[in-house]
DRENBA-177237 format. One line per field, with one value per residue (C-alpha): x negated, y, z; residue number from 1. Coordinates in nm, 4 decimals. Example, Ala and Ser with C-alpha at 12.3 -4.5 7.8 and 13.67 -1.06 7.14 Angstrom:
BEGIN
xx <- [-1.2300,-1.3670]
yy <- [-0.4500,-0.1060]
zz <- [0.7800,0.7140]
seq <- [1,2]
//
This chain:
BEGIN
xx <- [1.2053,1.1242,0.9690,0.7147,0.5668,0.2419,0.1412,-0.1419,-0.4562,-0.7158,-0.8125,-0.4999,-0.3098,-0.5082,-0.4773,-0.1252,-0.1398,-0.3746,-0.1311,0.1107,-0.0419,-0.1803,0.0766,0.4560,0.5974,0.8764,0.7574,0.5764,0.3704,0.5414,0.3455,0.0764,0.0534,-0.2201,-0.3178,-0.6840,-0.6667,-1.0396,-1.2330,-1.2713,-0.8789,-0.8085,-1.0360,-0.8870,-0.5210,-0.5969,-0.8137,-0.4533,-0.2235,-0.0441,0.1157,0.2179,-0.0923,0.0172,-0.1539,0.2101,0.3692,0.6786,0.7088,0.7337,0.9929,1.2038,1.1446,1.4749,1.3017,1.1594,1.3116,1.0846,0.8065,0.4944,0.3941,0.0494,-0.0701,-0.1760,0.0062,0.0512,0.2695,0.4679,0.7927,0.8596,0.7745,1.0009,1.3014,1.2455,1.2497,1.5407,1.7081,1.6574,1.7899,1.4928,1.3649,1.0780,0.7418,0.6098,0.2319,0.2496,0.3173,0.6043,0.4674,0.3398,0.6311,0.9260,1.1623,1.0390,1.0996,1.4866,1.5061,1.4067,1.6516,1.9383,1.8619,1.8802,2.2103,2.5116,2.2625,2.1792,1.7973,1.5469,1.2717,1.0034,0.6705,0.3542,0.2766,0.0618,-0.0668,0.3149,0.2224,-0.0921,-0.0692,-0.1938,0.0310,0.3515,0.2840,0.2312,0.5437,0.7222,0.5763,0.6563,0.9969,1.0708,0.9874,0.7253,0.4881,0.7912,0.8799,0.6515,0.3903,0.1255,0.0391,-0.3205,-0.4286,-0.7665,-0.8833,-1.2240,-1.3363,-1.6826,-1.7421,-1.5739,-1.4317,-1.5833,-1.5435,-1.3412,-1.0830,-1.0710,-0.9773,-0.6714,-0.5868,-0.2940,-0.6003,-0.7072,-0.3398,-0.1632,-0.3840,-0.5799,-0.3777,-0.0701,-0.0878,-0.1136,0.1716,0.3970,0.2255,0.2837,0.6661,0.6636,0.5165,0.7324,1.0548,1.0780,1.0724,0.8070,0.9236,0.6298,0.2736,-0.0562,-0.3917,-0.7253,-0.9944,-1.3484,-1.6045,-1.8663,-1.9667,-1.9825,-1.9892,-1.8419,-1.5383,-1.4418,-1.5899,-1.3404,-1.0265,-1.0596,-1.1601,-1.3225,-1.2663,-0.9445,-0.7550,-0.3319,-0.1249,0.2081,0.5607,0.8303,1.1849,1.1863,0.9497,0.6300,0.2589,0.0899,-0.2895,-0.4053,-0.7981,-0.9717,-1.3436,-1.4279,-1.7316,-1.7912,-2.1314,-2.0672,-1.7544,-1.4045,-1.2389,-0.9081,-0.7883,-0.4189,-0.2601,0.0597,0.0793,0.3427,0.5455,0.4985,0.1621,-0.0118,-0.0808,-0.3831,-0.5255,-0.9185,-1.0929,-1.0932,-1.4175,-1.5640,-1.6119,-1.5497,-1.8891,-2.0513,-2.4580,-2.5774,-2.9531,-3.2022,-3.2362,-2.8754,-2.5398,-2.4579,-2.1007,-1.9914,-1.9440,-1.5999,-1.5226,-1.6411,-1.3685,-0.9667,-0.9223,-1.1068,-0.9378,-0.6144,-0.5499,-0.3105,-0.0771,-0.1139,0.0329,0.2767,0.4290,0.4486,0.6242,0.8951,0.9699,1.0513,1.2547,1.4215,1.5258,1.6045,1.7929,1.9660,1.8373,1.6968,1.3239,1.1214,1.0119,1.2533,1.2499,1.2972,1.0320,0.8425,0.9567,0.9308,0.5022,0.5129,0.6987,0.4348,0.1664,0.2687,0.3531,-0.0305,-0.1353,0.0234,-0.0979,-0.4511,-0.3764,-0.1816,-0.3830,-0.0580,0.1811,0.4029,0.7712,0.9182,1.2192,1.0061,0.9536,1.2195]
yy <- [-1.0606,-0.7245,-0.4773,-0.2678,0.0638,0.1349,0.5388,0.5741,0.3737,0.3378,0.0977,0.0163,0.0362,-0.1969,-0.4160,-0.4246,-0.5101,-0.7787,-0.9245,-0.8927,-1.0653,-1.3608,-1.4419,-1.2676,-1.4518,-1.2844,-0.9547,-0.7672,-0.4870,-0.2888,0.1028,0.2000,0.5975,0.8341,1.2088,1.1187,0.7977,0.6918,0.5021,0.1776,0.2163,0.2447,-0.0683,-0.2763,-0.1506,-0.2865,-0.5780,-0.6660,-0.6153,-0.3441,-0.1775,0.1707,0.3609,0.6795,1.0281,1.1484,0.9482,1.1232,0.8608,0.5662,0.7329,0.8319,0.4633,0.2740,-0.0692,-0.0212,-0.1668,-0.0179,0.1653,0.0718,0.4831,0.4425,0.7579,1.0328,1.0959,1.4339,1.2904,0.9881,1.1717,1.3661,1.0720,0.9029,1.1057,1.1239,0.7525,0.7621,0.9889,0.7902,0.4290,0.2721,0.0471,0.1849,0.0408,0.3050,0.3113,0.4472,0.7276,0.7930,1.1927,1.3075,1.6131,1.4211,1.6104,1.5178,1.1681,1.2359,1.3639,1.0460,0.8581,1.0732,1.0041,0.6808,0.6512,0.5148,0.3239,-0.0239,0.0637,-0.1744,0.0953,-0.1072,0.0945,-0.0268,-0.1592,-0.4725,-0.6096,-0.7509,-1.0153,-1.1399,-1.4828,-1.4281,-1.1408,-1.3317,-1.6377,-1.3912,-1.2414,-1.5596,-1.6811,-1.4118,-1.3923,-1.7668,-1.6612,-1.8697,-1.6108,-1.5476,-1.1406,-0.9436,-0.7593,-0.6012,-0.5602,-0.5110,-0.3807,-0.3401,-0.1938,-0.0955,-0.0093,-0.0901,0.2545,0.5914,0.7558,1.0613,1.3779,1.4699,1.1882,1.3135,1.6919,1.5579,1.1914,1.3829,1.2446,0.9291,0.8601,0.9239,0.7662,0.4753,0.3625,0.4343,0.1069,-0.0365,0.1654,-0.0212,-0.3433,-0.2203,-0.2426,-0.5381,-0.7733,-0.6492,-0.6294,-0.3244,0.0595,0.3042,0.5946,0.7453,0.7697,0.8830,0.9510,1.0047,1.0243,1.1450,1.2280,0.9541,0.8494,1.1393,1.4882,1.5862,1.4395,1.6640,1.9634,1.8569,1.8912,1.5358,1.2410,0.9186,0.7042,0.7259,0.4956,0.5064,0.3218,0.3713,0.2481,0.0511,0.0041,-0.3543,-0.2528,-0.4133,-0.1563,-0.1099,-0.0250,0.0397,0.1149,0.2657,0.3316,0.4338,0.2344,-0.0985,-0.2012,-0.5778,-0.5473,-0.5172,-0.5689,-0.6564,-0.8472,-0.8343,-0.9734,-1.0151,-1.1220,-1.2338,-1.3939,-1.7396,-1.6986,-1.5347,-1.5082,-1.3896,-1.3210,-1.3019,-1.1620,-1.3498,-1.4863,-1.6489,-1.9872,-2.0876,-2.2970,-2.2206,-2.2843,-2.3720,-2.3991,-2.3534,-2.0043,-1.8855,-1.9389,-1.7492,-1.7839,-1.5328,-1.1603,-1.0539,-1.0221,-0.6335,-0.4728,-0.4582,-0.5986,-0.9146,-0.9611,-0.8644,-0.9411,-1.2296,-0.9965,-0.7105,-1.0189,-1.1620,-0.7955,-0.7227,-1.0670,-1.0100,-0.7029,-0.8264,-1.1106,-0.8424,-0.6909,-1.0400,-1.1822,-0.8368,-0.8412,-0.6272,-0.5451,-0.6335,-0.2865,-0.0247,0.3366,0.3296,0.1492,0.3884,0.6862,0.5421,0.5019,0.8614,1.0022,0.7809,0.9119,1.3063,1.2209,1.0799,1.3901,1.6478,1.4062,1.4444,1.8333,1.9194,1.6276,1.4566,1.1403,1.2583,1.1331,1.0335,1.1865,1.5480,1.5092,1.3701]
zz <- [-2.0595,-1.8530,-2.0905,-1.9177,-1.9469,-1.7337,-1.6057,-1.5005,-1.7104,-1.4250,-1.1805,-1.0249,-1.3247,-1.5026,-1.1860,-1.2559,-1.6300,-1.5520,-1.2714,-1.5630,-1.8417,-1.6170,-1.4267,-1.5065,-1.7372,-1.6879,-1.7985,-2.1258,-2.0693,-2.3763,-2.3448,-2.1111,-2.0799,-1.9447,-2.0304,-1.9174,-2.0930,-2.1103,-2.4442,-2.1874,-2.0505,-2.4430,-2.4727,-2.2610,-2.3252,-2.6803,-2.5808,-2.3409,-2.7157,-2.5818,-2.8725,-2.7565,-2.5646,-2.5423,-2.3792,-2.2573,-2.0061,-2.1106,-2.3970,-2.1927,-1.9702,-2.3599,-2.4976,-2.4733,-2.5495,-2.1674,-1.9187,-1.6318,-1.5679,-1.2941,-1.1372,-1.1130,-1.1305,-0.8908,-0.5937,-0.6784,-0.9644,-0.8189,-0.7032,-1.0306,-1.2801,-1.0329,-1.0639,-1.4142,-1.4646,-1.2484,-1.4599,-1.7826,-1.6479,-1.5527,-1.2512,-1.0999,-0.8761,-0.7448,-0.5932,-0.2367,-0.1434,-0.2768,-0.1642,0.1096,0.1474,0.3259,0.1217,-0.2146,-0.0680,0.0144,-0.3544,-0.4979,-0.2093,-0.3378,-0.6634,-0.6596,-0.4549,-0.6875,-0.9155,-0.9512,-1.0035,-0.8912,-0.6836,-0.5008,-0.2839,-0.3741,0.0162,-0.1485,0.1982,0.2533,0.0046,0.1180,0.1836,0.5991,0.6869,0.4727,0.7204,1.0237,0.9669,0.9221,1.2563,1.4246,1.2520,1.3541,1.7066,1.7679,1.9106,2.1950,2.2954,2.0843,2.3541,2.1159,1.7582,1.6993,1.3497,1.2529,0.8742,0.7685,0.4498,0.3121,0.2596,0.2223,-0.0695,-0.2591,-0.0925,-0.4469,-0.3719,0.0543,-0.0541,-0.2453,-0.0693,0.2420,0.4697,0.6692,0.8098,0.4524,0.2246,0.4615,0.7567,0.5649,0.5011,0.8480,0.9915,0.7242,0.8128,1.1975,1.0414,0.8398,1.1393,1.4071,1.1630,1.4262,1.3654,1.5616,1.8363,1.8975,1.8112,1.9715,1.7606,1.8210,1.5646,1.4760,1.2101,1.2596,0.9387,0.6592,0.8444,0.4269,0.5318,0.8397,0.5936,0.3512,0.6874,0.7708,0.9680,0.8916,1.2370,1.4254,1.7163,1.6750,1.9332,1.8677,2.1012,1.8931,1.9262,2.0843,2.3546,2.1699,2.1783,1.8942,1.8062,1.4965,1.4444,1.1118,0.9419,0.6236,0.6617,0.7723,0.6119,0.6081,0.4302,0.3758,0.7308,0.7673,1.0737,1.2705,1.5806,1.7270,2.0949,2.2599,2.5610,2.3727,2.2765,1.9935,1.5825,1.4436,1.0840,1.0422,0.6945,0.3510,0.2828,-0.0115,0.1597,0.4997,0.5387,0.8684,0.9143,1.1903,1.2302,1.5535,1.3886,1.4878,1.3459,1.0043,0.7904,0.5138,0.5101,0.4544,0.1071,0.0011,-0.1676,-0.1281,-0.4872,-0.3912,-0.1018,-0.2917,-0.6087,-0.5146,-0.3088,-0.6335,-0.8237,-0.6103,-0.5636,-0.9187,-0.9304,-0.7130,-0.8051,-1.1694,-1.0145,-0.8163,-1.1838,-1.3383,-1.0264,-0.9700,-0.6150,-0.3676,-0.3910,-0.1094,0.0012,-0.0925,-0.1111,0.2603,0.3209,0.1368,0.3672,0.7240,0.6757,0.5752,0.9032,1.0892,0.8921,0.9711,1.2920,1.3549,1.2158,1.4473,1.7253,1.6502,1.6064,1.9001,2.1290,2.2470,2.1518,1.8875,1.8700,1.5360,1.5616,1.5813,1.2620,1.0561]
seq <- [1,2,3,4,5,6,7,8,9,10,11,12,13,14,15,16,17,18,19,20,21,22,23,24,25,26,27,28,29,30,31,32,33,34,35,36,37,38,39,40,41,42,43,44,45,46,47,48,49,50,51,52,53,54,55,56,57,58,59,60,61,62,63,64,65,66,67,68,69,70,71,72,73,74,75,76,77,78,79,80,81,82,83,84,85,86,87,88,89,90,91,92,93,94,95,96,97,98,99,100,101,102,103,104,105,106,107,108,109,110,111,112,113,114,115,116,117,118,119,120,121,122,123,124,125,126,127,128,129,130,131,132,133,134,135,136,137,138,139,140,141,142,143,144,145,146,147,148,149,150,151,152,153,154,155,156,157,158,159,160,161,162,163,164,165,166,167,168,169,170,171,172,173,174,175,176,177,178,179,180,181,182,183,184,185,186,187,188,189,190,191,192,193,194,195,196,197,198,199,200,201,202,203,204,205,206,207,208,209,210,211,212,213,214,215,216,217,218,219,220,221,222,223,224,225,226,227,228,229,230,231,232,233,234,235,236,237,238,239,240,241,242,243,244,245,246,247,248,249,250,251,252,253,254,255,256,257,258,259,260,261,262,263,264,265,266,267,268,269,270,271,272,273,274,275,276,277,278,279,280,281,282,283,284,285,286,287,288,289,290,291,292,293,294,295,296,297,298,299,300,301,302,303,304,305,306,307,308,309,310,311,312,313,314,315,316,317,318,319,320,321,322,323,324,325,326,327,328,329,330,331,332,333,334,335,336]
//
């Protein structure tokens, strides 16, 4: 049994301990920690039988009867509870980014060098159930020479302005998560990378330095083209859709839905929005990670998305930005 401490009470925390209690039987959720801990995290922390709820996260990392910790806390916070959980033995799933400062990253690499810690990067999306078969497709071959990746990710709507000022921007916090998908279907690394983007749907968001729309293509090592296109708004729902095209033909993934009934009337054809938010459309993948990351620590095995996985979306990500700044394709190896 894997005995788990949780930082970080909110949303995706509680995600987690959820994932846990229904369906990791190999695991305990033994402390959950947070300095802002609300009276409804406290609820449900207690509601869950967690034990040890805690304002200091510091406990969880001094506890010997835990076995690893889940960093679900800030960004701000990820690399230092990292290295400090490091530091005191333990295995470590850390929410992405690992930080948005490259050499905060190499700290937590070095760290970990000469230890048999388990350290897995929160990139959930790997485990959906349509990108894992993509990826095996394309894996298997049967999609031929890999041509072009096309990625596209909307969200329903944008964030608060609050979250914008403090989230590394649109590249760092939002399509962060396609360039490691960009990764993860190609089983190829990126060269180079040219951005464009916009303000087009909250002129708050380029007040508060950023942008809300933005186009990425980006050239990989095995000669493949990707593009990657994002919104912060999509008002019929949460849009997530990929393609990989090749010599051999072609693999596609369209959005979850809540049924896949289609009407068809003399009044038009009508099926299902998309389903509205990323935890509908992911809680299996938030599970399955959280899964394999404990068999990782019971197996004594790698984890499916290591630290380095957790670093090469980053270089993308600054790369993209000093794209969009200086107006020109950006390669990787100017910034890292």
């Amino acid at each position: 049994m894997v005995k788990i401490g949780i930082i970080g009470a909110g949303r995706i925390g509680q995600v987690h301990g959820k994932s846990i209690l229904t369906g990791v039987p190999e695991a305990k959720i033994e402390a959950i920690a947070d300095p802002y801990l609300t009276a409804e995290a406290r609820a449900w922390a207690e509601g869950a039988g967690i034990k040890k709820i805690s304002l200091d996260y510091k406990d969880i990392i001094n506890d010997p009867e835990v076995d690893a910790v889940l960093i679900c806390s800030s960004t701000d916070t990820h690399c230092p509870i990292s290295l400090e959980a490091i530091a005191a033995g333990k295995h470590v799933f850390c929410e992405k980014p690992i930080d948005h400062d490259l050499n905060n990253i190499y700290k937590v690499i070095d760290a970990l060098k000469g230890t048999n810690i388990k350290y897995q990067v929160g990139f959930n999306r790997r485990f959906d159930h349509n990108f894992m078969a993509m990826r095996q497709a394309v894996a298997e071959g049967k999609i031929g020479e890999q041509h072009i990746i096309r990625i596209t990710s909307r969200d329903p709507a944008p964030p608060p302005i609050s979250y914008v000022k403090v989230s590394g921007g649109l590249f760092l916090d939002m399509m962060i998560h396609d360039f490691d998908m960009v990764r993860y279907l190609s089983g190829s690394e990126v060269e180079e990378v040219y951005a464009v983007g916009a303000v087009l749907v909250d002129p708050e968001i380029g007040k508060a330095g950023d942008i809300d729309t933005a186009i990425v293509t980006l050239k990989l090592k095995n000669g493949a083209l990707a593009v990657i296109e994002n919104s912060r708004k999509a008002v019929y729902g949460y849009d997530q859709r990929a393609e990989v095209f090749g010599s051999k033909g072609s693999i596609q993934c369209t959005n979850d839905t809540s049924n896949t009934t289609t009407l068809a009337t003399v009044d038009g054809i009508v099926s299902d929005k998309p389903l509205w938010f990323f935890l509908e459309r992911y809680m299996g993948a938030y599970q399955l990670e959280i899964k394999r990351f404990v068999n990782a620590i019971v197996n004594d095995t790698p984890t499916d998305v290591g630290v380095m996985d957790g670093l090469a979306p980053v270089i993308i990500g600054l790369a993209a930005k000093k794209s969009l700044e200086e107006g020109r394709p950006v390669k990787l190896s100017e910034i890292c």
